[in-house]
C-alpha positions as CSV (number, residue, x, y, z in Angstrom):
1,X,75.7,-94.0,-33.7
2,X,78.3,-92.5,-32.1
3,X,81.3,-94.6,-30.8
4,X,83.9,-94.6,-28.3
5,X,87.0,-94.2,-30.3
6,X,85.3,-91.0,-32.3
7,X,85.5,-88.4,-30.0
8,X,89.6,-89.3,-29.5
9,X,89.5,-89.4,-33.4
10,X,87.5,-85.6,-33.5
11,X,90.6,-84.4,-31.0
12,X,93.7,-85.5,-32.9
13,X,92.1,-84.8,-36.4
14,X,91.2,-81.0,-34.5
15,X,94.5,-80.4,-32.8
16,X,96.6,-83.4,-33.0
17,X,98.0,-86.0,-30.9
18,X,99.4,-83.1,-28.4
19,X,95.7,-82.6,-27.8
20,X,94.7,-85.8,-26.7
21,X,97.9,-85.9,-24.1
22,X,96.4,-82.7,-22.7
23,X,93.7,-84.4,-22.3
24,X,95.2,-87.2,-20.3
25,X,96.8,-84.5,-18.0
26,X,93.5,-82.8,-17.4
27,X,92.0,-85.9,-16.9
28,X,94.5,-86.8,-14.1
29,X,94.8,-83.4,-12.5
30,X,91.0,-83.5,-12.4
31,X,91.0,-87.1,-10.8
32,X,93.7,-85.8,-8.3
33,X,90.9,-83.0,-7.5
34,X,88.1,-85.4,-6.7
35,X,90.7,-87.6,-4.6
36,X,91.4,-84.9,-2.4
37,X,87.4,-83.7,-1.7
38,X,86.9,-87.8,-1.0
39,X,90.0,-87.6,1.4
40,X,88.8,-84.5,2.7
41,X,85.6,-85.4,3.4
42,X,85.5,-89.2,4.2
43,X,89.4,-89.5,5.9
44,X,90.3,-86.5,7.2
45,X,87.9,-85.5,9.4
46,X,87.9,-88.6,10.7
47,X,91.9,-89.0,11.1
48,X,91.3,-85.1,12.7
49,X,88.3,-86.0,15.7
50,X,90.6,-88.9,16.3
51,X,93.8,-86.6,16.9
52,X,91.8,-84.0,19.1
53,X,90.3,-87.1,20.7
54,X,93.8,-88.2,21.3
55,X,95.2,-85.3,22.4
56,X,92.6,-84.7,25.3
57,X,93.3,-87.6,26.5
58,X,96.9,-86.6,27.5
59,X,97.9,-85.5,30.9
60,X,100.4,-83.3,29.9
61,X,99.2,-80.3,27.5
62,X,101.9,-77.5,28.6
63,X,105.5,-78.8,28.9
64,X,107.9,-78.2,25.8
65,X,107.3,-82.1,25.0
66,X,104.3,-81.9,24.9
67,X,103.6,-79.0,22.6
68,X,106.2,-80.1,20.4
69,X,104.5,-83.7,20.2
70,X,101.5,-81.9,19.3
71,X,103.1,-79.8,16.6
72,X,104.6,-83.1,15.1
73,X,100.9,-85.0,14.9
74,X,99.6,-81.9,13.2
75,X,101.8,-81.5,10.9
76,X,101.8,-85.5,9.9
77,X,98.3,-85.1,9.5
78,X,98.2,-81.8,7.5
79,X,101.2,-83.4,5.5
80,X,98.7,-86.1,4.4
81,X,96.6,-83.0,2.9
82,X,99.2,-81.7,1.4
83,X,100.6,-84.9,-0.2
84,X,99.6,-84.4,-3.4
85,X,100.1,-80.6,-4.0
86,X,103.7,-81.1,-6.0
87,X,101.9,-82.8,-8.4
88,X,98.7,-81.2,-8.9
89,X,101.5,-78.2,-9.9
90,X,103.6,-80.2,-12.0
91,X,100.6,-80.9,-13.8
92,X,99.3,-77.2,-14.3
93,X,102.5,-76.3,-15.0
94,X,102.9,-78.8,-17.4
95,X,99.5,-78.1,-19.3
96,X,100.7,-74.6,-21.1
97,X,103.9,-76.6,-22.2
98,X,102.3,-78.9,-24.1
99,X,99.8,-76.5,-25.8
100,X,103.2,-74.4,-26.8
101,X,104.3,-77.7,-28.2
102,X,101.2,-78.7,-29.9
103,X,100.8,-75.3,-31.6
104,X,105.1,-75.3,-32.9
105,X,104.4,-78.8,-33.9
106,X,101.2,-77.7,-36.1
107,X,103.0,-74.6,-37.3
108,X,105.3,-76.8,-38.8
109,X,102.9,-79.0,-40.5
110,X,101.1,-75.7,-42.1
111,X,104.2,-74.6,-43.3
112,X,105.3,-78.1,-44.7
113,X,102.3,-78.5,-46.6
114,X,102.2,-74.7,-47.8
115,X,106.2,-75.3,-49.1
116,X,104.6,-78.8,-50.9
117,X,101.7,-76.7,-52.7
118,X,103.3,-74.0,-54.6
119,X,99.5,-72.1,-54.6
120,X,98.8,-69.2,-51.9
121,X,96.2,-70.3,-50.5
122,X,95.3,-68.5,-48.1
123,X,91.8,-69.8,-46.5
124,X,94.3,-73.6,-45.9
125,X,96.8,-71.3,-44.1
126,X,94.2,-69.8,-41.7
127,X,92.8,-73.6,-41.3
128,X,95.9,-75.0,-40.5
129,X,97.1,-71.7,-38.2
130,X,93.7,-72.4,-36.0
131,X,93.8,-75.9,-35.6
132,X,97.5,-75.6,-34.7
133,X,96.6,-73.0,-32.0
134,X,93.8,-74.9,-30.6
135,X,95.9,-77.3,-28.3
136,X,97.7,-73.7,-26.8
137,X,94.3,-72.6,-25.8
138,X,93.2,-75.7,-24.4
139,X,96.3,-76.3,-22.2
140,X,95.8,-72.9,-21.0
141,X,92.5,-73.4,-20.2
142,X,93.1,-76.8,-18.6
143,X,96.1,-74.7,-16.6
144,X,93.9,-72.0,-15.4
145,X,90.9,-74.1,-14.0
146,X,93.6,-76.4,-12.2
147,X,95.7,-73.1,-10.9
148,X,92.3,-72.2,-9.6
149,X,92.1,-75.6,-7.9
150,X,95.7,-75.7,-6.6
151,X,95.0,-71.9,-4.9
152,X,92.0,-73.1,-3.6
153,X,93.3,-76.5,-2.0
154,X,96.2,-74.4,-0.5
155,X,93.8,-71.9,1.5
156,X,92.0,-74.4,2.9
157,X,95.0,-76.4,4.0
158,X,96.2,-73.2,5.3
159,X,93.1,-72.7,7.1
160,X,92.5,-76.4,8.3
161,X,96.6,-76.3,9.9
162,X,94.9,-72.8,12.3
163,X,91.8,-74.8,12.5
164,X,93.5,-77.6,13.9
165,X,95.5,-76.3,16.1
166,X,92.4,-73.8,17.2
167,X,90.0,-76.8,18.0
168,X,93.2,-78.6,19.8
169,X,93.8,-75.9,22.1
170,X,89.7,-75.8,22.7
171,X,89.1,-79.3,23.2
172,X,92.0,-78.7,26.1
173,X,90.5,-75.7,27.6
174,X,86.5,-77.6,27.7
175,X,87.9,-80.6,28.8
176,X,89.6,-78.5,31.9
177,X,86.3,-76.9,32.5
């Protein structure tokens, strides 16, 4: 019967405590993911009928006041889909870092054990050089699919900001009609 605490067991006996930080990060940079498709779908389009909605019912659509007043409620509300892009970054960024440091740190273990046997053995020096690289390819891999994430969050914040501005200008232009 397999328990809870035995896959976290399988990941530091595999590639050390470095590992199961890595984890942790993907683990939040994935939760950060899912947060922002809720957002997007339950809040924002919601928060964005309500600003159209809003602006239509101005009277003034042309003067410098108001275009500026709309430029400032787009860009709070595009600023709220943006709000967590530093971090989701910080946290790719931060994924290869701690591979690199999970590999040095079982590099040194191989080579502390090697200087304790005074044997060649080879087959425990390839053991211990794969299980000390496993946390570098995991944190790359955990930094690629979340780079992949980041780039795609930042099109379609891109796109939303002409959207909006797009469907603010139309709902003006129908409601004229």
């Amino acid at each position: 019967m397999l328990t809870l605490a035995e896959p976290i067991v399988w990941l530091v006996d595999a590639g050390g405590p470095v590992l199961v930080v890595i984890a942790l990060v993907a683990m939040a940079l994935f939760a950060m993911g899912l947060e922002r498709g809720l957002y997007w779908q339950f809040v924002h389009r919601r928060r964005r009928r309500a600003l159209v909605a809003r602006w239509v019912a101005r009277r003034d659509h042309v003067s410098w006041s108001a275009l500026t007043l709309r430029e400032v409620w787009t860009s709070e509300l595009i600023g709220q889909l943006r709000r967590p892009l530093p971090w989701l970054k910080l946290l790719v960024g931060l994924c290869p870092l701690l591979g690199l440091l999970g590999t040095v740190t079982g590099m040194i273990q191989v080579f502390d054990s090697l200087s304790l046997t005074d044997t060649n053995q080879a087959r425990a020096m390839a053991d211990g050089v794969a299980r000390a690289t496993l946390p570098t390819l995991t944190g790359m891999a955990v930094a690629v699919v979340g780079l992949l994430f980041t780039t795609r969050l930042e099109h379609v914040i891109r796109r939303e900001d002409q959207r909006l501005h797009d469907r603010m200008a139309r709902a003006v232009e129908d409601a004229n009609a």
